[in-house]
C-alpha positions in Angstrom: 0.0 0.0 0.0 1.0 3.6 -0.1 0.7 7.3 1.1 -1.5 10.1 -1.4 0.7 13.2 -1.2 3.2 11.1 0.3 2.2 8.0 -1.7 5.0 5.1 -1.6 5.0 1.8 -2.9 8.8 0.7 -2.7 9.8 -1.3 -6.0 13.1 -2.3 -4.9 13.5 -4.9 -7.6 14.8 -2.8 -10.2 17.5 -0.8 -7.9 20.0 -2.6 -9.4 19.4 -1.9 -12.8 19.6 2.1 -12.5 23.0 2.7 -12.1 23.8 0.4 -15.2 20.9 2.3 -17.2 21.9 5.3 -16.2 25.1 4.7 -18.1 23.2 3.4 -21.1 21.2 6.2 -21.3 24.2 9.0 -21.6 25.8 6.3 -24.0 22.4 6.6 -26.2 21.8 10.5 -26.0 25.5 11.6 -26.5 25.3 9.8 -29.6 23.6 11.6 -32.7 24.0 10.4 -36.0 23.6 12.5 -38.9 26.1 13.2 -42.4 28.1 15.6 -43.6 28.8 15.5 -47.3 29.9 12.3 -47.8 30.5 10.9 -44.4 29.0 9.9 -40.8 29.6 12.2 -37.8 29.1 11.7 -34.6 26.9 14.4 -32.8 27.7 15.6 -29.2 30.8 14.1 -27.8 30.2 13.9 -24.1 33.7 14.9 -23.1 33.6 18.9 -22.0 34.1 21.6 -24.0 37.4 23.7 -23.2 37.0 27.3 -21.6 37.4 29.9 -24.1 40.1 32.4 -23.3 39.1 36.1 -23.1 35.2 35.4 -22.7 33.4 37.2 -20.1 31.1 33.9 -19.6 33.6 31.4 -19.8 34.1 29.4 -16.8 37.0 26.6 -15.9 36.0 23.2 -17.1 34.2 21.3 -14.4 36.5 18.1 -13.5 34.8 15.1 -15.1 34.1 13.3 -11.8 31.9 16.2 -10.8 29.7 17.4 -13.7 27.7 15.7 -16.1 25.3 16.4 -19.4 21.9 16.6 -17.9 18.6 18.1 -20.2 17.5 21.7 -19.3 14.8 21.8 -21.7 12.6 19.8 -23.9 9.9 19.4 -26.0 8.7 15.9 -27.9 8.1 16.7 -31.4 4.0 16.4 -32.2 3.8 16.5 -36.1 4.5 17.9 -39.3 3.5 21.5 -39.0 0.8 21.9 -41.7 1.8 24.2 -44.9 5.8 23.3 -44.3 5.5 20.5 -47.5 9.0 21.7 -48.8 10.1 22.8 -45.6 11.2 26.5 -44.8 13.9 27.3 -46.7 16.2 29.8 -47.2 14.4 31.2 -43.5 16.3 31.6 -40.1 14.6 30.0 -37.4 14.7 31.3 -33.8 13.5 29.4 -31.1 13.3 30.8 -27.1 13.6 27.8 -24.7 13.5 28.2 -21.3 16.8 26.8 -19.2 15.4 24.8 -15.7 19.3 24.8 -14.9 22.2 26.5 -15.4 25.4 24.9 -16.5 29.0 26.0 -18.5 28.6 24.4 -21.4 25.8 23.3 -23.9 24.3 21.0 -26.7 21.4 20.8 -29.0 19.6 18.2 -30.2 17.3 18.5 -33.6 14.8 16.4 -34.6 13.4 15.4 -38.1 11.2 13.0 -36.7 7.8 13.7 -38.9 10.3 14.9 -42.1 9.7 13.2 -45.8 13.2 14.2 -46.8 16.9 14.9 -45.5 17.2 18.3 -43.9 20.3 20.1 -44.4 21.3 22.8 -42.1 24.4 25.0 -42.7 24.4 27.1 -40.0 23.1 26.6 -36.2 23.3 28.8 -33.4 23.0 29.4 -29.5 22.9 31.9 -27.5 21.4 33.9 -24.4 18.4 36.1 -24.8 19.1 39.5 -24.2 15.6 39.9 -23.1 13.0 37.0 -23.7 12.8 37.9 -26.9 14.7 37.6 -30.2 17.4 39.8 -29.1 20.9 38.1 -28.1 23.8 39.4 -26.0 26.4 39.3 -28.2 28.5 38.0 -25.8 27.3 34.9 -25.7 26.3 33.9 -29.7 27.8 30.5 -30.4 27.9 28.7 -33.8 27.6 25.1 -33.2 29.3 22.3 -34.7 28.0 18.3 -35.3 31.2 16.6 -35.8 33.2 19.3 -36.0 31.3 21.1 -39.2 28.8 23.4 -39.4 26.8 22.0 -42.0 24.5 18.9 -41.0 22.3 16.6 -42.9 19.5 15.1 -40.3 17.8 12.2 -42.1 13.9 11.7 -42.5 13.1 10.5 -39.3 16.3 11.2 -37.3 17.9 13.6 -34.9 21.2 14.4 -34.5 22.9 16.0 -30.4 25.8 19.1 -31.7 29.1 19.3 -30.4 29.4 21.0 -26.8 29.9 24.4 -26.3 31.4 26.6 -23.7 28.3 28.6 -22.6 27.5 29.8 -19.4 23.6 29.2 -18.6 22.6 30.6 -15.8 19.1 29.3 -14.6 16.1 30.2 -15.7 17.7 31.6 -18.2 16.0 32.1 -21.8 18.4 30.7 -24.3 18.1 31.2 -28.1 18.8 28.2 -30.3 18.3 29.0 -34.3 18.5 26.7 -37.3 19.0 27.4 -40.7 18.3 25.5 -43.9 19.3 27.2 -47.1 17.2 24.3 -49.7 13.7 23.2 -49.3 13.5 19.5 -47.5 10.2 17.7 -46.5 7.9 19.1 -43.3 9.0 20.7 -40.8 8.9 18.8 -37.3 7.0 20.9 -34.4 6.3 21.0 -31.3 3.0 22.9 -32.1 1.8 24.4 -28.6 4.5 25.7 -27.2 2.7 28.7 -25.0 5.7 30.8 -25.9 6.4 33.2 -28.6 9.6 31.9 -31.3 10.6 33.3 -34.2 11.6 33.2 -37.5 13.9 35.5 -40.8 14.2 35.3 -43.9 18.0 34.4 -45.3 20.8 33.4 -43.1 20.8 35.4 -39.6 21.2 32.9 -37.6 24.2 34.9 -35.8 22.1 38.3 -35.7 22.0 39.6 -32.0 19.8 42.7 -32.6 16.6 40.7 -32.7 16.0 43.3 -35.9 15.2 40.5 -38.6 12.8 38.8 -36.9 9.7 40.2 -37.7 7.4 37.0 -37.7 6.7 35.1 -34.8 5.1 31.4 -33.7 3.5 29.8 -31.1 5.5 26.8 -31.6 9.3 25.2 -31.6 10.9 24.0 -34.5 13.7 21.4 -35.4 14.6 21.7 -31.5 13.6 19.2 -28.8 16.4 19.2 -26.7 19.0 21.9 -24.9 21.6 19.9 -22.5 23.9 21.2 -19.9 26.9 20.4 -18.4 26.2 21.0 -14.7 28.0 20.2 -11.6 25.3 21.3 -9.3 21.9 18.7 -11.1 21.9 15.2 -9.7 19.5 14.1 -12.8 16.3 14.8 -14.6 12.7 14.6 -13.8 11.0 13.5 -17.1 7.1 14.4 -17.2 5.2 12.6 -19.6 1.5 13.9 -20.2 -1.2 15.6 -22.2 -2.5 19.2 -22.6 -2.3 20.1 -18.6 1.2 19.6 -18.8 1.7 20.8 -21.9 0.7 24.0 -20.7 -3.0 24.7 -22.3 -4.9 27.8 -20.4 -1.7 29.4 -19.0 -0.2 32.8 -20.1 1.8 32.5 -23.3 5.3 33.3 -22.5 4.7 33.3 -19.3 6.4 30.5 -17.9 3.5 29.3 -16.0 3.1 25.5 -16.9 3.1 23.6 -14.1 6.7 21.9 -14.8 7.4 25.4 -14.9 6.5 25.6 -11.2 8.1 23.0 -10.1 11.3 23.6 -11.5 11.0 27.2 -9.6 10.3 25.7 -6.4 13.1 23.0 -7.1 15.6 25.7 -7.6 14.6 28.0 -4.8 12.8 25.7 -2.1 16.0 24.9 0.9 16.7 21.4 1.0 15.2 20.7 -2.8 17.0 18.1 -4.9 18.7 19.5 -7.3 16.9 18.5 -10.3 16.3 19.4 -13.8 12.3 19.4 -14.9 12.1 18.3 -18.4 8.0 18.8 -20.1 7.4 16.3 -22.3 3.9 17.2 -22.5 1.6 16.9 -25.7 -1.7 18.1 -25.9 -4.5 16.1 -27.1 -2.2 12.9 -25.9 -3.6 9.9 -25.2 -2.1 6.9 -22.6 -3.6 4.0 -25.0 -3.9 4.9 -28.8 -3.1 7.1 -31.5 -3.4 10.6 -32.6 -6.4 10.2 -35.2 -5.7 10.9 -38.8 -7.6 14.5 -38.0 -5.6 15.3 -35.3 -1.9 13.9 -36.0 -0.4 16.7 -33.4 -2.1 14.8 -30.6 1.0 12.4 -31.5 1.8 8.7 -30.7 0.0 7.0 -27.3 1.7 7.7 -24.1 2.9 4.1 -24.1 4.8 4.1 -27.4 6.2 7.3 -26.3 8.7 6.2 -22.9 11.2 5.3 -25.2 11.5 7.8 -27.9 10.9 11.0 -25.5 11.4 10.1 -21.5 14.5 7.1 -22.3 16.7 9.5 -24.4 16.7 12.0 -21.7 21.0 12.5 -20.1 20.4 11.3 -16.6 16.7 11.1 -16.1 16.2 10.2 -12.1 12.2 9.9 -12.1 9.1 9.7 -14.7 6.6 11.9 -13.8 3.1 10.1 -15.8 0.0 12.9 -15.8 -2.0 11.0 -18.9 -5.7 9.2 -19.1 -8.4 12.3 -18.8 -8.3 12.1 -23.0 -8.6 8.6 -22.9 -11.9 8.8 -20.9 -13.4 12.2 -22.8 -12.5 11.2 -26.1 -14.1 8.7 -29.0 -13.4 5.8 -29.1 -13.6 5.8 -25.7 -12.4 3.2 -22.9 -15.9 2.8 -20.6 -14.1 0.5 -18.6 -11.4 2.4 -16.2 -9.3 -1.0 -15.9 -8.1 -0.1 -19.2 -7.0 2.9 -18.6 -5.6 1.3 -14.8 -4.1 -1.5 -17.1 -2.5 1.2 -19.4 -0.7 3.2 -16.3 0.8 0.3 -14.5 1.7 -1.2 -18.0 3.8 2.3 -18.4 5.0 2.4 -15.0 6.3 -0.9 -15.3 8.5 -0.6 -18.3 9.5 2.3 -17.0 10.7 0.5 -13.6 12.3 -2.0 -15.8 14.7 0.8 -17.2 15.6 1.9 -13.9 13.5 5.0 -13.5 11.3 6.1 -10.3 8.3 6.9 -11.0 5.6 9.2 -10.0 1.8 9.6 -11.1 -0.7 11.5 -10.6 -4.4 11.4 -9.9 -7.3 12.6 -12.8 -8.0 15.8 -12.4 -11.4 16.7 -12.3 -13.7 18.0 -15.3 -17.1 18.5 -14.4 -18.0 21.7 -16.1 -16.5 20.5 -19.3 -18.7 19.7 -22.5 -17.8 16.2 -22.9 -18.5 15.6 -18.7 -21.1 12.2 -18.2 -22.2 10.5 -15.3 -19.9 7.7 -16.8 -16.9 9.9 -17.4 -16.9 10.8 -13.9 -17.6 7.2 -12.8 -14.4 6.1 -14.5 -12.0 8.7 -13.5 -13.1 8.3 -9.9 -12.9 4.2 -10.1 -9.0 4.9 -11.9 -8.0 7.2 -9.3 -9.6 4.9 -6.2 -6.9 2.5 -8.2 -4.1 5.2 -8.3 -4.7 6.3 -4.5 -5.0 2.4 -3.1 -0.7 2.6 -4.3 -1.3 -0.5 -7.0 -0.1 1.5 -10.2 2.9 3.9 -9.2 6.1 3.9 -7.0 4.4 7.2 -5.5 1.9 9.7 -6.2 0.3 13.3 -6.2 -3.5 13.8 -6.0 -3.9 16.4 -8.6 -7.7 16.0 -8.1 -7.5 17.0 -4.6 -5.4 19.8 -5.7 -8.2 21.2 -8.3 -11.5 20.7 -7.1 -13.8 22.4 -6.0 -14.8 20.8 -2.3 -18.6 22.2 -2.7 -18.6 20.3 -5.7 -15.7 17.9 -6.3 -16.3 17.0 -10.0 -15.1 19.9 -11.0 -12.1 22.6 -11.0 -12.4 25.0 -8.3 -13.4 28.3 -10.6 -10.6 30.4 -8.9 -8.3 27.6 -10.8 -10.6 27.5 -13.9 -9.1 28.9 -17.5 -12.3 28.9 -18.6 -13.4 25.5 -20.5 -13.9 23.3 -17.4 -11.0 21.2 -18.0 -7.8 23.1 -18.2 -6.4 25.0 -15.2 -5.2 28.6 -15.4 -1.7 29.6 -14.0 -3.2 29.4 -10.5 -4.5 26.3 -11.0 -0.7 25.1 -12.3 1.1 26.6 -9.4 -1.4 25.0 -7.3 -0.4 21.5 -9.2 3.2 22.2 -8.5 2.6 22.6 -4.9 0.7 19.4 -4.4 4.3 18.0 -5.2 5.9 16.4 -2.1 9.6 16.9 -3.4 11.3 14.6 -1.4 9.2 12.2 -3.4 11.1 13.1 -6.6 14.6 11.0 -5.5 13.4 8.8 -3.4 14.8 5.3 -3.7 13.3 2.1 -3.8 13.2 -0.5 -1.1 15.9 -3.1 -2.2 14.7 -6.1 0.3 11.0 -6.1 -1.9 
């Protein structure tokens, strides 16, 4: 059995196996795969990158023994974005990620996951907002490398990790990371509801600080799902893994107000915290047991075919944070019996054990103002978190629906945390999700004698 809010159910069979996946996981990200003319290189070496001399930002290089590559930032790629058939080329591409840590040195990982075609980029920068927005202090613009060029060829359904970079990232820090791609390719892969404002040229001006080219802007990321750090201070990543409440839906564009977003404040600022990394892995639309439909291809691929291609690639992911099941309740064809979506849960929780991760869920959140709320819809989301809560699914969890509701009327949000549709929380509501988070529950270690 377990504790709600301080929900455990010790798993100590797979202890043994997180050290040694720990190590297989660095071995898998650090290595991107992409050409260069003619010939393979090999993205992202994990050794550090040297101090420069004479830069303002340069720091000494870490001693190996006590800094590692962990992710800062990422986003799983949801689609094609629609009207991209040829790709954008000949257009700089400027995206604004927010950092969850800070580190010296840095690494980018792009993704042609939904391309038709090769994408060629010939020129790739990084560097530090100057002020959120397009702008970057010259001080810190970087031209990245993969394999020591700066032109790179990322295969239809690839990705390739660049070369490190001496960067200093301070936390919370908005970092700029633009691609360009001087010949049309196939679609472009997205992330398509970012909640924050990117940005995009035409030509080459990938190294432009003043911001002064880009005039249009997106609500999306593009090419970029990952921004790594090499950080002495993070003992690993938190991977969450969810649908449109972690993907940010009814908070403040460019606000920062998703709840990852709060937890990664609190984990930075709260005394005694673990020093983690929170990486948001949410999609919105997803669904734990099937499919995006045809109509809807952003909604991406099921929670369950997702562990390994966007929570397993992660540097140094600790704990797998699983927020996913509301849109496979709500949503045709729906699952009217909650043991499959119980079934589904502990299915991902256990392969996700079985790779050495900890792992956190969280309860339903409630929806009872919302269009597509039944009698029977709340009937199964109450009988799946009665599962959740009884500690038979996850290693621990947080009771987002005690969180939410309303106590006069517990089906639904509690209006103060209410964006408006009944189903999505504002950024109350999502500060209010982050605080349900014991954090101590967010390293905690499995019992080895069960």
């Amino acid at each position: 059995m377990g504790r709600v809010g301080v929900v455990r159910v010790r798993r100590g069979f797979y202890a043994l196996l997180a050290g040694l996946m720990a190590v297989l996981v660095g071995v898998v990200v650090a290595i991107g795969t992409g050409r260069q003319g003619e010939r393979e290189v090999t993205a992202a070496p994990t050794a550090p990158a040297e101090a420069e001399e004479g830069r303002e930002d340069a720091e000494p290089v870490t001693p190996a023994a006590r800094s590692a590559w962990v992710g800062t930032w990422s986003a799983s790629p949801t689609g094609a974005e629609p009207a991209t058939v040829d790709g954008l080329p000949d257009r700089s591409l400027r995206n604004v990620l927010r950092a969850s840590v800070g580190g010296s040195s840095v690494r980018v990982e792009l993704s042609n996951r939904y391309g038709t075609r090769p994408v060629t980029f010939t020129r790739v920068t990084v560097a530090l907002s100057a002020y959120g927005g397009p702008a970057a202090r010259p001080d810190t613009m970087r031209e990245l490398t993969f394999g020591g060029g700066a032109t790179v060829i990322v295969p239809a359904g690839g990705s390739v990790l660049s070369d490190p970079v001496s960067l200093k990232v301070p936390t919370a820090a908005d970092v700029l990371v633009t691609v360009y791609a001087p010949e049309p390719s196939g679609p472009v892969t997205y992330h398509r509801m970012a909640r924050q404002t990117s940005y995009a040229a035409p030509g080459d001006v990938a190294a432009d600080t003043t911001g002064g080219p880009y005039q249009e802007t997106v609500d999306s990321w593009r090419y970029v799902t990952a921004l790594h750090v090499l950080s002495a201070q993070a003992a690993g990543s938190v991977v969450v893994l969810g649908d449109s409440l972690t993907d940010g839906a009814g908070s403040t564009p460019g606000a920062n107000h998703r709840w990852t977003d709060f937890l990664a404040a609190r984990l930075r600022d709260e005394p005694g915290a673990p020093a983690l990394s929170v990486l948001n892995q949410g999609v919105s639309g997803n669904r734990l047991l099937v499919d995006a439909a045809p109509e809807r291809p952003s909604n991406g691929a099921s929670g369950l075919r997702r562990l390994g291609s966007d929570v397993l690639q992660q540097p140094r992911v600790r704990t797998l944070v699983i927020q996913l099941g509301v849109n496979d309740i709500l949503f045709e064809p729906g699952h009217e019996d909650p043991w499959a979506v119980v079934d589904g849960l502990r299915r991902l929780a256990d392969e996700a054990r079985a790779a050495g991760l900890h792992v956190v869920g969280v309860t339903l959140a409630p929806f009872g103002t919302h269009e597509r709320f039944s009698p029977e819809t709340e009937r199964i989301r109450q009988q799946v978190n009665a599962e959740i809560r009884a500690g038979r699914v996850f290693d621990e969890v947080v009771d987002f629906d005690r969180a939410l509701r309303d106590p006069a009327a517990p089906q639904r949000l509690l209006p103060a945390y209410d964006s408006g549709d009944g189903l999505h929380p504002n950024d109350a509501g999502f500060q209010a999700m982050a605080g349900a988070v014991d954090l101590g529950l967010l390293m905690a270690e499995p019992d080895p004698t069960l």
